[in-house]
C-alpha positions in Angstrom: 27.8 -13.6 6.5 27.5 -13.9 2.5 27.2 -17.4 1.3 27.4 -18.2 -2.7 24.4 -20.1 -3.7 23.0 -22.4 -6.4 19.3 -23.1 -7.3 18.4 -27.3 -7.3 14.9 -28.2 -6.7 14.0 -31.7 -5.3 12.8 -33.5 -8.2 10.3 -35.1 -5.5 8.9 -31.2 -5.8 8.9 -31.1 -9.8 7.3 -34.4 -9.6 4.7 -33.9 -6.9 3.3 -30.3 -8.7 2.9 -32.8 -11.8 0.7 -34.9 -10.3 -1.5 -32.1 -8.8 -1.8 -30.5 -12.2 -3.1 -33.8 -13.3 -5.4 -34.2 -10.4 -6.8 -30.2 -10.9 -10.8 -30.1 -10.9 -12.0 -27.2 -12.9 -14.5 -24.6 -12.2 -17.4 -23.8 -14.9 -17.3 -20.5 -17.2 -19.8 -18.0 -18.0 -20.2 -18.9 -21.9 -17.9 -16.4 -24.0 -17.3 -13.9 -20.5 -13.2 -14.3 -21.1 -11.1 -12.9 -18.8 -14.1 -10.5 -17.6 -15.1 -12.5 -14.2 -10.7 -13.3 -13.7 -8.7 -15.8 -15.3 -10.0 -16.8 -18.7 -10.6 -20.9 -18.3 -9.7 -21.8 -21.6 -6.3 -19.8 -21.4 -5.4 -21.1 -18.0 -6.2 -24.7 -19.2 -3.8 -24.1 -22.6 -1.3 -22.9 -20.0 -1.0 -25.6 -17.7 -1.5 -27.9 -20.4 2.1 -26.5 -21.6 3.3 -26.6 -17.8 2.4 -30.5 -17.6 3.6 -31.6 -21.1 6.4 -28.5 -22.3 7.8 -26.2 -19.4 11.2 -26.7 -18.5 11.7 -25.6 -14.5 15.5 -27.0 -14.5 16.0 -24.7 -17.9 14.7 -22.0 -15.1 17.4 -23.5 -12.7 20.7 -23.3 -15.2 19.7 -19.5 -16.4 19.4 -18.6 -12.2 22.7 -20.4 -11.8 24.6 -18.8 -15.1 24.8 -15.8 -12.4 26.4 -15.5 -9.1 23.7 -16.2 -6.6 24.2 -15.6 -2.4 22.5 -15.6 0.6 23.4 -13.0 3.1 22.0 -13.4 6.5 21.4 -9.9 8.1 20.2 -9.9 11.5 19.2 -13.5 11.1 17.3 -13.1 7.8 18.4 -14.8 5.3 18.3 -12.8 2.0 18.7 -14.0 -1.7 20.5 -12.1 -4.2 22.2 -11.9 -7.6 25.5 -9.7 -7.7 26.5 -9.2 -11.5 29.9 -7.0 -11.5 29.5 -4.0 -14.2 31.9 -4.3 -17.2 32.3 -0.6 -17.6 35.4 1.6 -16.9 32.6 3.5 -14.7 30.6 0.9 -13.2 27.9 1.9 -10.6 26.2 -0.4 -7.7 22.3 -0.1 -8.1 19.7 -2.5 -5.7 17.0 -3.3 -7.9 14.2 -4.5 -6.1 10.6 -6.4 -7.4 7.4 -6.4 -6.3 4.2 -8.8 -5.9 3.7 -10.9 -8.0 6.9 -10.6 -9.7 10.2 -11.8 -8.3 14.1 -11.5 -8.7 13.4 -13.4 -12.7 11.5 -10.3 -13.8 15.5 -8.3 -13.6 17.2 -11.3 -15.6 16.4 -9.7 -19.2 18.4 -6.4 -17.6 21.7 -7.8 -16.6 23.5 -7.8 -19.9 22.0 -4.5 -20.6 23.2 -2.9 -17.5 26.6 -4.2 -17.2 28.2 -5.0 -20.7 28.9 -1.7 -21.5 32.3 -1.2 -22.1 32.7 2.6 -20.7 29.2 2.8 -18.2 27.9 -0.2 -16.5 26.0 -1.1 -13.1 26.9 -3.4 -10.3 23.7 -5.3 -10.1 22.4 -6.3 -6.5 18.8 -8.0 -7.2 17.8 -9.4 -4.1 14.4 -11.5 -3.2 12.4 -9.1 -1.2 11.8 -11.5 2.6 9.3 -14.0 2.0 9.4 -13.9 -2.1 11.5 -16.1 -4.2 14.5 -17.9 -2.0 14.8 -15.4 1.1 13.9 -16.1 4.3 9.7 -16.2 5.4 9.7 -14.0 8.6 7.0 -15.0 10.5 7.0 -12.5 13.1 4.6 -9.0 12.6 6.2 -5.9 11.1 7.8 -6.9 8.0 6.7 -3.7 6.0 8.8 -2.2 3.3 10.4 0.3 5.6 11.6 -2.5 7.4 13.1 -3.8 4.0 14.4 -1.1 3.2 16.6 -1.0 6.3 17.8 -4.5 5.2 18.4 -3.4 2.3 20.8 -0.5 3.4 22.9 -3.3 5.6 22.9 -5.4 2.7 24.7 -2.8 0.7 27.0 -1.7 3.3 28.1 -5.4 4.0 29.0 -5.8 -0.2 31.1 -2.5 0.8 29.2 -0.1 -1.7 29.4 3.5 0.5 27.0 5.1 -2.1 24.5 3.5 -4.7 21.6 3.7 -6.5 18.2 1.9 -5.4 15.8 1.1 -8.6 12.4 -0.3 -8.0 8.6 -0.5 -9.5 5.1 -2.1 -7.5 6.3 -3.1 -3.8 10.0 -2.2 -4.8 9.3 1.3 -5.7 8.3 1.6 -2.1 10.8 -0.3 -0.4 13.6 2.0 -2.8 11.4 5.0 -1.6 11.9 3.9 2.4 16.0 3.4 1.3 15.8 7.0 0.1 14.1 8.7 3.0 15.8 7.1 5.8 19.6 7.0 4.0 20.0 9.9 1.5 23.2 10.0 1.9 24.9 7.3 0.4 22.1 7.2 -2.2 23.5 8.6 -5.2 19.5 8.6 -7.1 16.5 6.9 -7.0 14.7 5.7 -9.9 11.2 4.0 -10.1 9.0 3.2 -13.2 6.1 3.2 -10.3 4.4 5.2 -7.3 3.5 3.2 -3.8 0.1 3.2 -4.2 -0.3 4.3 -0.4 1.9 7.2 -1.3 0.3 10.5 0.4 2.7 13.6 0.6 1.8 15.9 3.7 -1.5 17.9 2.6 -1.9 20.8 5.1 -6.1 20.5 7.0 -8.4 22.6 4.5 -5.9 23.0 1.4 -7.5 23.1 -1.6 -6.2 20.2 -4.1 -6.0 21.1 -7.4 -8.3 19.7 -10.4 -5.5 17.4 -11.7 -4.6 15.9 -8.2 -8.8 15.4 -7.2 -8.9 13.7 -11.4 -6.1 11.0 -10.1 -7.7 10.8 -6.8 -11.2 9.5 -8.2 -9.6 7.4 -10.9 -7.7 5.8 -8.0 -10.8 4.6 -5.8 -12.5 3.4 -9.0 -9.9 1.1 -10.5 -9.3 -0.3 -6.8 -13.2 -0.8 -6.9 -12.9 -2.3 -9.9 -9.7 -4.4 -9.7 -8.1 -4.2 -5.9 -10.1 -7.1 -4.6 -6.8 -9.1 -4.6 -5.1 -6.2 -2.7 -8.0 -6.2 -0.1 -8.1 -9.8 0.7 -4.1 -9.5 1.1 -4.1 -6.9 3.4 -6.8 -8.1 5.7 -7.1 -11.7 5.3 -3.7 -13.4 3.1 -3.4 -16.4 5.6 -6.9 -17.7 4.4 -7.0 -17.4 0.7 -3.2 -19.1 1.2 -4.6 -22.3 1.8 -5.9 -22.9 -1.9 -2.9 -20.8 -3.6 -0.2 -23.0 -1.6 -2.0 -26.6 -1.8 -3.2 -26.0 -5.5 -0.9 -25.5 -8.3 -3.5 -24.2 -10.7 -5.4 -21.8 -8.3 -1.9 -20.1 -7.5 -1.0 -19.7 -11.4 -5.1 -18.0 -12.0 -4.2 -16.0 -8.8 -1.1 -14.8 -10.3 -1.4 -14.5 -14.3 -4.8 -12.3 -13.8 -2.1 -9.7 -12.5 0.3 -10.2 -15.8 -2.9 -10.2 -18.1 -4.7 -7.1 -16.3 -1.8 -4.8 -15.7 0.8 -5.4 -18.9 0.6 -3.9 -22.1 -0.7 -6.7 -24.4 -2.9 -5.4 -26.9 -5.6 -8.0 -25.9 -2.9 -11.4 -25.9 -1.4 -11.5 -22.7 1.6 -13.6 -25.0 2.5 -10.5 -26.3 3.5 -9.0 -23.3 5.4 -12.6 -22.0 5.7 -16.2 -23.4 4.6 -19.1 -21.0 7.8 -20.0 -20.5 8.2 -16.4 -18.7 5.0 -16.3 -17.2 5.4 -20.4 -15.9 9.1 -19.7 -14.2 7.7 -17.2 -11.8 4.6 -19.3 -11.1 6.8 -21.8 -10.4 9.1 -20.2 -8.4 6.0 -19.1 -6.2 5.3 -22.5 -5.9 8.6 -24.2 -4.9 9.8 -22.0 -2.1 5.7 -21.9 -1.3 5.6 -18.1 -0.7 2.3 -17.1 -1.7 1.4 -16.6 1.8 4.7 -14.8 3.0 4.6 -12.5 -0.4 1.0 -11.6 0.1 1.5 -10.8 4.1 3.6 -7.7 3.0 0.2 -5.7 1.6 -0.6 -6.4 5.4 1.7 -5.0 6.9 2.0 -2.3 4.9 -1.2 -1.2 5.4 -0.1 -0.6 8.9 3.0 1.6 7.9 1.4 3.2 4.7 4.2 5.9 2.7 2.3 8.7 4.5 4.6 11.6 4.9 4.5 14.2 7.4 5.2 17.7 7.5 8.3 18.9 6.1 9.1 15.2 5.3 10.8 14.4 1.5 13.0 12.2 -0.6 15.7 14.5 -1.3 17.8 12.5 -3.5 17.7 12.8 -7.4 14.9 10.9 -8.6 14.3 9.8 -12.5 11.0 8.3 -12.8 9.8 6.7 -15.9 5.9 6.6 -16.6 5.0 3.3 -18.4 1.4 3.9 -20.4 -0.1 0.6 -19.5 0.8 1.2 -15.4 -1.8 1.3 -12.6 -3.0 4.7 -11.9 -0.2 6.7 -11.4 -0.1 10.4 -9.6 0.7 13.4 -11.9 3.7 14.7 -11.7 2.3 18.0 -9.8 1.7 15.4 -6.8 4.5 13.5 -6.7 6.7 16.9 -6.5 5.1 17.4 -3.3 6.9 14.4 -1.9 9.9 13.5 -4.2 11.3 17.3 -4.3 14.2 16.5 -6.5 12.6 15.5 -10.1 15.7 15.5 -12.4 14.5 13.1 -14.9 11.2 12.2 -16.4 10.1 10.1 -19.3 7.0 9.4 -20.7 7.4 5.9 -21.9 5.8 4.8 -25.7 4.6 1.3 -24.4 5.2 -0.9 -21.5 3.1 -1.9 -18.4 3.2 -2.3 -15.1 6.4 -5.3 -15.4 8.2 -2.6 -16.9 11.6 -5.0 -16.7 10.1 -7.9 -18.4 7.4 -6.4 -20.9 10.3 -3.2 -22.3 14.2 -4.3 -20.9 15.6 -1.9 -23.4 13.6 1.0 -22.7 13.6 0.6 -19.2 17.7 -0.5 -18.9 17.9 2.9 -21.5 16.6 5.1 -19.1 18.0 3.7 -16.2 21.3 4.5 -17.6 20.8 7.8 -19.0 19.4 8.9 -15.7 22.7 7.5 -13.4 25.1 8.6 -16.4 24.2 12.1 -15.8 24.0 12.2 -12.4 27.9 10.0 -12.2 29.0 12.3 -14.6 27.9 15.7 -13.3 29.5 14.4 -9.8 
């Protein structure tokens, strides 16, 4: 069952996160320590100061509902997604999936780049990933991005798209890695701008890694020692940190902007990477549908089902993969030819972070399309 669907808020929601912005009781600041100990006071203050007095959520609201919006319910979940029809003579369905703390909004800037084209376009499919955005919260155990994935493939098959591309970076690059393992066939190619971080391609007992791999391995463990507290907590204990992130406004917004601040290409300014207005919609949206808790529970879970594969295991489908400078520690490309062992487009990105779709649209929309345009027109 596919449902069209619009975006209207309570204003008894809008109006209640106003007065628990007023209401907020601030912590105290090491004296010129910035952003060093996590969110920078004096920037989270300036920002909710624009939330309270100058954000727009129903501006939010009419740019959601410009596009057409559903909910599909597949085997009882009920899943959120835009479906933008391509303009081109060849147009080409491709699932775009987000990750934490991102949602659906990071894709909007791509739509018109991806399906205006007059002669090569995409069917867009950007659905919420379960318990993000304005999908279902499912509240029983195993809700891992394998188990995504496999929604995912239903969802496409209901739309009545045989074959299509899956595009994905953070948790999406692993729920699009899932889709390509366990359905290569209808999967025309698979392109991330990011490797699951629990990605391990099989490693025979007593082989000898080489320099390169052992270089990404340490630099790995020492930026999670240095900045995966977050991913820790999440994947151990999300239920009790979710009591502050859902009941207060401004603890959820310094939970989530330390992620856009530490992980984007900014040049010191996290506003050059996004303007409030950008980085207040997805707080926001976090807020509303009161997913922090549901959105964090997916580290958990997949924790249990890490992307280990086993002997002889590999995504077979054309991959592209495009390597933003500013991303979290990414494998070289020796290692992720061990697991991905058809590589048939690679770019090295000039600038861009980890939010790849929000921080560079046109770079990342431009390799998007000239990785599917070869592969459509070689087929």
């Amino acid at each position: 069952m596919i449902k069209p669907f619009s975006v209207h808020v309570s204003q008894q929601v809008l109006d209640d996160l106003k007065l628990r912005l007023d209401l907020t009781r601030w912590p105290d600041q090491i004296t010129g320590s910035e952003w060093n100990y996590g969110t920078d006071l004096s920037y989270l203050k300036e920002l909710v100061e624009y939330w309270q007095k100058t954000f727009d959520w129903r501006k939010v609201e009419t740019e959601i509902n410009s596009y057409p919006n559903f909910m599909a319910d597949i085997d009882g979940h009920q899943i959120h997604f835009m479906h933008i029809k391509g303009k081109g003579k060849r147009s080409v369905p491709l699932i775009i999936t987000h990750g934490w703390p991102g949602s659906f909004l990071e894709m909007v800037k791509l739509i018109p780049l991806l399906t205006e084209d007059p002669y090569f376009s995409f069917d867009l499919v950007i659905p919420s990933v379960p318990g993000f955005g304005f999908s279902g919260k499912i509240i029983h155990p195993g809700c891992d991005s394998e188990f995504v994935a496999d929604i995912w493939h239903q969802l496409m098959m209901e739309l009545g798209y045989q074959r299509y591309g899956a595009q994905g970076g953070d948790i999406g690059s692993g729920i699009s890695t899932w889709l390509s393992l366990k359905y290569p066939s209808p999967i025309i190619g698979l392109h991330l701008n990011y490797i699951s971080g629990s990605y391990k391609p099989y490693i025979a007992d007593g082989e000898r890694l080489s320099e390169e791999i052992l270089a990404f391995q340490k630099a790995g463990a020492e930026w999670s020692a240095r900045e995966g507290a977050y991913a820790s907590i999440q994947a151990t204990k999300p239920l009790t940190a979710a009591y502050g992130l859902n009941d207060s406004p401004v603890g959820l917004c310094a939970w989530i902007v330390e992620k856009f601040k530490g992980w984007s290409d900014h040049n010191g300014n996290i506003e050059n990477s996004f303007t409030k207005d950008e980085l207040l919609a997805n707080i926001t949206l976090y807020w509303i549908t009161q997913t922090i808790h549901s959105s964090m529970r997916i580290y958990n879970e997949n924790s249990k089902n890490p992307l280990v594969f086993k002997k002889n295991e590999q995504v077979t489908v054309p991959l592209g993969f495009a390597k933003f400078p500013k991303e979290l520690p990414t494998p070289p490309r020796s290692y992720i030819e061990r697991g991905f062992n058809n590589i048939q487009h690679w770019t090295t990105m000039p600038a861009g972070g980890h939010f790849a779709a929000m921080e560079q649209p046109e770079l990342l929309s431009k390799d998007i399309i000239n990785f599917f345009s070869g592969l459509v027109y070689e087929h």
